[in-house]
C-alpha positions as CSV (number, residue, x, y, z in Angstrom):
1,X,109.5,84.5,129.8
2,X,112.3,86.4,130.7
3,X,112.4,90.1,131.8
4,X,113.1,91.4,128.4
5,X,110.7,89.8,126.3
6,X,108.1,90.3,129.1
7,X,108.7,94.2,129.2
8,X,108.6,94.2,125.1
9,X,105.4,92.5,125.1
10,X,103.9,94.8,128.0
11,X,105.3,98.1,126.0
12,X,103.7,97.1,123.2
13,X,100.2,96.4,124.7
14,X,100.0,99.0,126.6
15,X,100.3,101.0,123.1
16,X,97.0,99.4,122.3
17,X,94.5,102.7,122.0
18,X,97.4,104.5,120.2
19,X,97.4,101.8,117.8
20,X,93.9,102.2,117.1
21,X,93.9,106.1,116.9
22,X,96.9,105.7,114.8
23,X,95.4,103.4,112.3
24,X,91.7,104.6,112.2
25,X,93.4,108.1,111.3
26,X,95.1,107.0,108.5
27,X,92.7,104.8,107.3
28,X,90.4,107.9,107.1
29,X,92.4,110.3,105.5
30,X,94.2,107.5,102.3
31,X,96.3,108.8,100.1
32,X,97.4,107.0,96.0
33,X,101.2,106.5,95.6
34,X,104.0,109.3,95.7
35,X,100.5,111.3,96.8
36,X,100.8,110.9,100.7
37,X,101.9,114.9,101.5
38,X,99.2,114.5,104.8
39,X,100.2,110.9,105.9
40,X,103.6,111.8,105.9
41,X,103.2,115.2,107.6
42,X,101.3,112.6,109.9
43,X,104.0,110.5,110.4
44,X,106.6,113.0,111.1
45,X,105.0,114.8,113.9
46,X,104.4,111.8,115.3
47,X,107.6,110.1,115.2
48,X,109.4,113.8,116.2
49,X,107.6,112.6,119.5
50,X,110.0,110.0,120.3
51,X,113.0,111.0,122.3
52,X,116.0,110.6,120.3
53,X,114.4,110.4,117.0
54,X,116.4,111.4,114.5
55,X,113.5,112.3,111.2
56,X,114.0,113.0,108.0
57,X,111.4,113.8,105.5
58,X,111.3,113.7,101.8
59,X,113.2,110.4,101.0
60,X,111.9,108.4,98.4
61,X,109.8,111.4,97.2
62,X,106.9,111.0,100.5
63,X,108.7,109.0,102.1
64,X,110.3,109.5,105.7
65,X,113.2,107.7,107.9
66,X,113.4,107.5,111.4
67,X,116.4,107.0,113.7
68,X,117.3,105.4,116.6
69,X,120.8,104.9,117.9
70,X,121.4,103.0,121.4
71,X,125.4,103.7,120.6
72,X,127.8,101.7,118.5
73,X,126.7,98.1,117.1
74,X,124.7,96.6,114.1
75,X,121.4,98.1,112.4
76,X,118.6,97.1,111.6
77,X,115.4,98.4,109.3
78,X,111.9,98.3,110.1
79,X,109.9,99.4,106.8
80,X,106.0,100.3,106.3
81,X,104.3,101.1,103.0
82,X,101.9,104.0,103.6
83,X,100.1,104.5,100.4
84,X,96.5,103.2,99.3
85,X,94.0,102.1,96.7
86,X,91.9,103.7,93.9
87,X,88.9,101.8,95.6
88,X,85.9,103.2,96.6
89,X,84.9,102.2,100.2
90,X,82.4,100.2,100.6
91,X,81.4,100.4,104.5
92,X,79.7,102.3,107.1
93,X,82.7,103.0,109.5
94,X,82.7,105.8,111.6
95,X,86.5,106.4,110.3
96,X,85.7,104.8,107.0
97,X,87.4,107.0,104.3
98,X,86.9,110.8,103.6
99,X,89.1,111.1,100.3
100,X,86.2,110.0,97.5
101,X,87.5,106.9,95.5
102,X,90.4,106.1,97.6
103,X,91.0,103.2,100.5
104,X,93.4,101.6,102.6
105,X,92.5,98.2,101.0
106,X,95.8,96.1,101.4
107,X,96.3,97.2,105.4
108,X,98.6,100.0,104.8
109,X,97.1,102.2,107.3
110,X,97.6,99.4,110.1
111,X,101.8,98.9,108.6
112,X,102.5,102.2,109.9
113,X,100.7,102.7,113.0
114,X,102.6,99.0,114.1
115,X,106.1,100.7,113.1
116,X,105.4,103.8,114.9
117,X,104.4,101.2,117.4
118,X,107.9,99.3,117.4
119,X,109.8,102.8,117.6
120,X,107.7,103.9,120.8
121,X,108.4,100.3,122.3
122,X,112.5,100.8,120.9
123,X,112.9,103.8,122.7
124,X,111.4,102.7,125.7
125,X,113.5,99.8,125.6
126,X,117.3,101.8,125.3
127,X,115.3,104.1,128.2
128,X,115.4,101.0,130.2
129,X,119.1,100.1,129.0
130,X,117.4,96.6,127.6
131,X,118.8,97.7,124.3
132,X,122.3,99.5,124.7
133,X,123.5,99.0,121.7
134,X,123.1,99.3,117.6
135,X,120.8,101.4,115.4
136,X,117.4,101.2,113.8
137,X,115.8,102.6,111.7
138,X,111.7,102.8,111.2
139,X,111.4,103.4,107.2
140,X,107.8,104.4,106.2
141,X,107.8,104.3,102.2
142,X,105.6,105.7,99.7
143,X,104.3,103.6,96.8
144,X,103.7,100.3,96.7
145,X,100.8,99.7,95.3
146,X,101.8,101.8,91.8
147,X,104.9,103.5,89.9
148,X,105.4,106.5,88.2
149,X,105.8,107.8,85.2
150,X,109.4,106.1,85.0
151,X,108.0,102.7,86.0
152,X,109.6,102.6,89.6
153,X,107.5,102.3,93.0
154,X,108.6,103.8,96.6
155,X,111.5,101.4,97.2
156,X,114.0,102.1,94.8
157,X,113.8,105.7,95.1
158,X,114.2,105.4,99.1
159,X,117.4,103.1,98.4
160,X,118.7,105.8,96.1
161,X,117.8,108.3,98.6
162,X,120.3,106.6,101.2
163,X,117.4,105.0,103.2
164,X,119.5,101.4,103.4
165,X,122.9,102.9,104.0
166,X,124.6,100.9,106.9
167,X,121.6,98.7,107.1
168,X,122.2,94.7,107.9
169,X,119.1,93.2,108.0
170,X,115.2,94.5,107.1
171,X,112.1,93.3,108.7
172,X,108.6,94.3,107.3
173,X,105.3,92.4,107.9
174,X,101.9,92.4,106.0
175,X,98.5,92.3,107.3
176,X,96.6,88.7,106.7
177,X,93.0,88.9,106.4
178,X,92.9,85.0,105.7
179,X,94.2,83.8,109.0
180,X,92.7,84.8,112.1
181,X,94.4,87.3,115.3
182,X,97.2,84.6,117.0
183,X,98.3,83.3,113.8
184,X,100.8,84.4,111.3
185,X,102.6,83.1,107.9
186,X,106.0,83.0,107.1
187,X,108.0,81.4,104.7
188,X,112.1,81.1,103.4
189,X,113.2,81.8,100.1
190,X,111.2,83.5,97.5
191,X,107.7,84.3,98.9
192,X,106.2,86.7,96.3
193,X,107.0,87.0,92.5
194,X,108.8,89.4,90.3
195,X,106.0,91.4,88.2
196,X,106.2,92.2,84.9
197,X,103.3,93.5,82.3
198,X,103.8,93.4,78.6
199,X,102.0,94.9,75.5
200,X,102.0,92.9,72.1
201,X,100.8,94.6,68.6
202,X,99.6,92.1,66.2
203,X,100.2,94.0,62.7
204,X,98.5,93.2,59.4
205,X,97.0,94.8,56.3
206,X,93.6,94.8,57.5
207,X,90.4,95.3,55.1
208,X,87.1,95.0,53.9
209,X,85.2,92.3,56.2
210,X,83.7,91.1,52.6
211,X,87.3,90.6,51.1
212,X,89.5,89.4,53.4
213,X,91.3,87.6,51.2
214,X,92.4,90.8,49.9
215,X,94.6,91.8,53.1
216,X,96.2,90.1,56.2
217,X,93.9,89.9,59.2
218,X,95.7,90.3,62.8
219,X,92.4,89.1,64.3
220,X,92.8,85.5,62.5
221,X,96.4,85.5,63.9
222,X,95.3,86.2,67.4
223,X,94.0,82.6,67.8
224,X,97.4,80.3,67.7
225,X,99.1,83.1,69.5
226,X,96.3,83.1,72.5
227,X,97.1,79.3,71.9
228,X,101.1,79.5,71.9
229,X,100.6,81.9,75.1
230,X,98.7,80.0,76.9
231,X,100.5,76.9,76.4
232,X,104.0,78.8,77.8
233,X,103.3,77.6,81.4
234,X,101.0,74.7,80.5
235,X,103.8,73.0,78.4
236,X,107.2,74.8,78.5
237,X,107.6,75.8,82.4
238,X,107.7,72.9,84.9
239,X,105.0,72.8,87.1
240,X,107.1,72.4,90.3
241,X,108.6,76.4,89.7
242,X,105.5,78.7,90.5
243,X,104.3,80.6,87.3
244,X,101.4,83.0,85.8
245,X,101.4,84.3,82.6
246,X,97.6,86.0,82.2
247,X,96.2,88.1,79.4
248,X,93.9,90.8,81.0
249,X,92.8,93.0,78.1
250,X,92.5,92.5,74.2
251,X,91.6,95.6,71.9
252,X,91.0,95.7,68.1
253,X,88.9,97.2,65.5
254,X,86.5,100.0,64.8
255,X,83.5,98.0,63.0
256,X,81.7,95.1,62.2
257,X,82.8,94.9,58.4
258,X,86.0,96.8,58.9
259,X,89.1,94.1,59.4
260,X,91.4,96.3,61.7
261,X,95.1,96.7,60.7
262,X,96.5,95.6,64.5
263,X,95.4,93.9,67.2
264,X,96.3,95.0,71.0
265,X,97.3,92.2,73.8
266,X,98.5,93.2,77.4
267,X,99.1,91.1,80.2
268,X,101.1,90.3,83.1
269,X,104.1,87.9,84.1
270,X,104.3,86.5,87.6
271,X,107.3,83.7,88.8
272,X,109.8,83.2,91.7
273,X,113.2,82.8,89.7
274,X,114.9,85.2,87.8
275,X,115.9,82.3,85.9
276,X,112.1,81.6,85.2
277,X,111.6,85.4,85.2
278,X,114.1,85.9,81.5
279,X,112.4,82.1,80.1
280,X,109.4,83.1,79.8
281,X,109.9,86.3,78.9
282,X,111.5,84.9,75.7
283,X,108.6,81.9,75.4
284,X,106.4,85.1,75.3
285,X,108.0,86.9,72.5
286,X,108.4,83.3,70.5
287,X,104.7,82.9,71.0
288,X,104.4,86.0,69.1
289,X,106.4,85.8,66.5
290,X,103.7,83.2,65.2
291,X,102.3,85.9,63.1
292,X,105.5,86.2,60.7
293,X,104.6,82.6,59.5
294,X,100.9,84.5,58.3
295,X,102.8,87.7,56.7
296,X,101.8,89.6,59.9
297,X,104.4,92.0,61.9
298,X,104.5,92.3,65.8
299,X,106.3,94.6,68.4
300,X,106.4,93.6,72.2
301,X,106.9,95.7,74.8
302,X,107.9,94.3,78.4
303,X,108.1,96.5,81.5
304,X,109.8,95.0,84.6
305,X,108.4,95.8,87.7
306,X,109.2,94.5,91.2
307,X,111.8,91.6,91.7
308,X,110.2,88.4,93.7
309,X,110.2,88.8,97.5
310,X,113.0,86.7,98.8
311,X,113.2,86.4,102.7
312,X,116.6,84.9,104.4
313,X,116.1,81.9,106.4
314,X,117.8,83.3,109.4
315,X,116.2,86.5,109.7
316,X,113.1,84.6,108.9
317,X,114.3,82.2,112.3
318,X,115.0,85.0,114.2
319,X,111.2,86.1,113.8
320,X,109.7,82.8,114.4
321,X,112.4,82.5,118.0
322,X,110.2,85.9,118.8
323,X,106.8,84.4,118.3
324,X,107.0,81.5,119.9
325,X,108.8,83.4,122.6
326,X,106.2,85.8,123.0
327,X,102.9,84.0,121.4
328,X,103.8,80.2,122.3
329,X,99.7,79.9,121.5
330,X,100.2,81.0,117.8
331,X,99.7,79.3,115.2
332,X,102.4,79.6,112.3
333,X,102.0,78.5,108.3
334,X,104.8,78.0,106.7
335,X,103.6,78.5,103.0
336,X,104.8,81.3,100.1
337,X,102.5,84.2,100.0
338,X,101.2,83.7,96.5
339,X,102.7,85.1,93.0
340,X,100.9,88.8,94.0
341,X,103.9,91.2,94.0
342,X,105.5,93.6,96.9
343,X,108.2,95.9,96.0
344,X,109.7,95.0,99.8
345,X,111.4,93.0,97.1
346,X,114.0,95.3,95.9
347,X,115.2,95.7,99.4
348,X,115.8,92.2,100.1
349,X,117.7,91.9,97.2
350,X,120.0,94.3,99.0
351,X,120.0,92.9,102.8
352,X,118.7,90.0,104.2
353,X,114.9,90.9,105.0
354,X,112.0,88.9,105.8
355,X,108.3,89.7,105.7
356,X,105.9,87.7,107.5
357,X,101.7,87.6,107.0
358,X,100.2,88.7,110.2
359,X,96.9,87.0,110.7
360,X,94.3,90.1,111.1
361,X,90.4,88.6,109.7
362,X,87.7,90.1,111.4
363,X,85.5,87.7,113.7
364,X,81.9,88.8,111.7
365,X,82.7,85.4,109.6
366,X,83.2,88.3,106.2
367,X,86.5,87.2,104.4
368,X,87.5,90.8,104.0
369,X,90.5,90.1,101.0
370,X,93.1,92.7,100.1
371,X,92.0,94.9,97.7
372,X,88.5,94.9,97.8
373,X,86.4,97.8,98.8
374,X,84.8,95.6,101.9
375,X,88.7,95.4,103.0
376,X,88.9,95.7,106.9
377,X,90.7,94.1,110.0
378,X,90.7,92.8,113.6
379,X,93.0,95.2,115.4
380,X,93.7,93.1,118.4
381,X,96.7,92.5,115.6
382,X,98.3,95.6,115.8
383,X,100.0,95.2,119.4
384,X,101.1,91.2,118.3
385,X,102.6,93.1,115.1
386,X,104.5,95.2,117.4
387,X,105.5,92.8,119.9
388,X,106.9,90.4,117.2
389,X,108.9,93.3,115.5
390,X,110.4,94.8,118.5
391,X,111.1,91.9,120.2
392,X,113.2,90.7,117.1
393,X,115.0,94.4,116.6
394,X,115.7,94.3,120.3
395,X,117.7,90.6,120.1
396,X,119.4,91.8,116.9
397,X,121.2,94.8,118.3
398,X,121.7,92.8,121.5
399,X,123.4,89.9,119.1
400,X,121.3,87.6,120.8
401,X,120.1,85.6,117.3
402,X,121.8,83.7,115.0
403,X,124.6,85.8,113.2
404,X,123.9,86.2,109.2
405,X,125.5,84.6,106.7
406,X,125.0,87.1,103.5
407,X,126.4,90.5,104.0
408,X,124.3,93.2,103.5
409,X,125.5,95.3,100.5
410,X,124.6,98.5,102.4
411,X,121.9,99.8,100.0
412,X,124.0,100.5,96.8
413,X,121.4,100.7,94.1
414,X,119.1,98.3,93.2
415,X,119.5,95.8,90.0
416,X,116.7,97.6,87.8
């Protein structure tokens, strides 16, 4: 290991009970989405720590970005979602949560606490003129997990709010309770799914339960349509282009001889493509429109959320150079992350950006899964997460990786 990637390793561990204090704080104190006034209060003082750290508050809503600059060169973002879960906690912690009904469930107390990390570790590194160039900045963003009440999360508010401006490239990383400390998942391409929920009305006449010949019944109708839905990604979507269409709640009627007048479907849409992303959206209103041929009515409702997490190859390489740099030991999967969703997506539809799955179970043999109140991790990961992100900001702004081939577009919008 040469000097450079030894020193980024060292900086980082030697950050190790900062880490901790860091993370265990946070995870005591969560807070729900464009809620986190005391996290980013948190956040500020400490990055106002940092020599040269240029901080600004209130971008995105909660959100906060730092600065860097080592002098002229390219730039570089390193972005951590700080929000949490309506979950109550279930565990016996010492620093287990103190807000009632609300957890860091999904590892967003450990995101931040690795990013202040990387910008202790950064500004150690242009102390020591091993980075003497380029700019980075440490973006700490408010609401992934939800959206307001215009439908949006954390990211597109921070690119409006100028938090991409002059950016090339993005990293981010997520924590990985299904693969142990040492190893890590990464993948090119799209590695999470656009999002999109919907809300069908099934309309008839309804009735008397002992005359239903007398009206239309939306609860008849409901049948071929659960049929017509279901068979959308059974029958009309190739199985080789990852897909979910699921129905998660069904409401009708009042009581048991009254034949309601409408009938109340919502789900949500999960695929890679925005190809895929439009087809089924209109499979799913086609599947609806069944009820015309039984003199029923429908309306349909779609809400697009997040865009599906697309990570560049060569940022993705430039990552992977850094671990087996640094970790030679590691283990590495090289699989998508699943069809969940992770609103890191809007930004890489701006730059090139890659997310990686840092592996972070706990050794009591528990699997601890994202989003469930039992949600906890090893944090022997936080320093690797550090390492690995440093490591790969440092080689950027020293042009020592492969150079890109899609130009950032400088965070101009996004395409919702």
């Amino acid at each position: 290991m040469d000097m450079e990637g030894f020193v980024t390793k060292q900086l980082a561990e030697s950050l190790s009970d900062q880490l901790i204090e860091w993370r265990r704080h946070l995870h005591a104190y969560p807070e729900l989405s464009f809620q986190e006034f005391e996290t980013s209060k948190y956040l500020a003082a400490k990055l106002r720590e940092i020599d040269g750290m240029k901080v600004e508050t209130g971008i995105g809503k909660t959100g906060i970005v730092g600065t860097l600059s080592a002098g002229e060169g390219p730039c570089i973002a390193v972005r951590a979602d700080i929000d949490a879960l309506p979950i109550a906690e279930e565990s016996e912690l010492e620093y287990r949560s103190k807000n009632e009904g609300v957890m860091h469930a999904c590892g967003h107390d450990a995101h931040p606490s690795i990013v202040l990390g990387v910008a202790h570790t950064v500004c150690e590194l242009i102390k020591q003129k091993l980075i003497t160039k380029g700019t980075i900045k440490f973006i700490f963003q408010p609401a992934e997990e939800s959206t307001d009440e215009q439908g949006l999360s954390g990211a597109p508010y921070m690119i409006r709010d100028g938090a991409l401006e002059g950016v090339d490239a993005a990293l981010a990383l997520h924590m990985c309770p299904w693969l142990p400390v040492g190893s890590l998942q990464m993948n090119d391409g799209y590695s999470m799914a656009n999002v999109d929920v919907f809300e069908a009305k099934l309309k008839g006449t309804g009735g008397h339960g002992a005359y239903p010949q007398l009206g239309t019944d939306p609860v008849w109708m409901l049948g071929p349509v659960l049929q017509a839905i279901y068979g959308i990604v059974a029958r009309r979507v190739s199985p080789l282009d990852p897909t979910v269409l699921s129905i998660g709640q069904i409401h009708a009627g009042t009581a048991s001889n009254i034949i309601p007048t409408e009938v109340t479907i919502e789900g949500t849409m999960r695929s890679y493509s925005s190809e895929n992303r439009k087809f089924i959206a209109k499979e799913l209103e086609k599947a609806i429109s069944i009820v015309d041929v039984f003199e029923g009515s429908y309306d349909l409702t779609i809400t697009k959320g997040e865009p599906s997490l697309m990570n560049d190859p060569i940022v993705n390489s430039w990552l992977e150079e850094s671990v087996r740099y640094l970790y030679p030991e590691s283990t590495i999967v090289n699989e998508p992350f699943g069809l969940g969703g992770e609103d890191f997506g809007y930004m890489s539809q701006l730059v090139p950006s890659s997310m990686f799955f840092l592996g972070c179970a706990t050794s009591d043999g528990i699997q601890r899964d994202l989003h469930t109140p039992i949600f906890n991790l090893d944090e022997r990961c936080l320093p690797i997460g550090v390492s690995i992100l440093a490591e790969t900001v440092r080689r950027f702004v020293q042009e020592e990786v492969k150079p890109l081939t899609r130009k950032s577009n400088k965070g101009e919008g996004t395409n919702q």
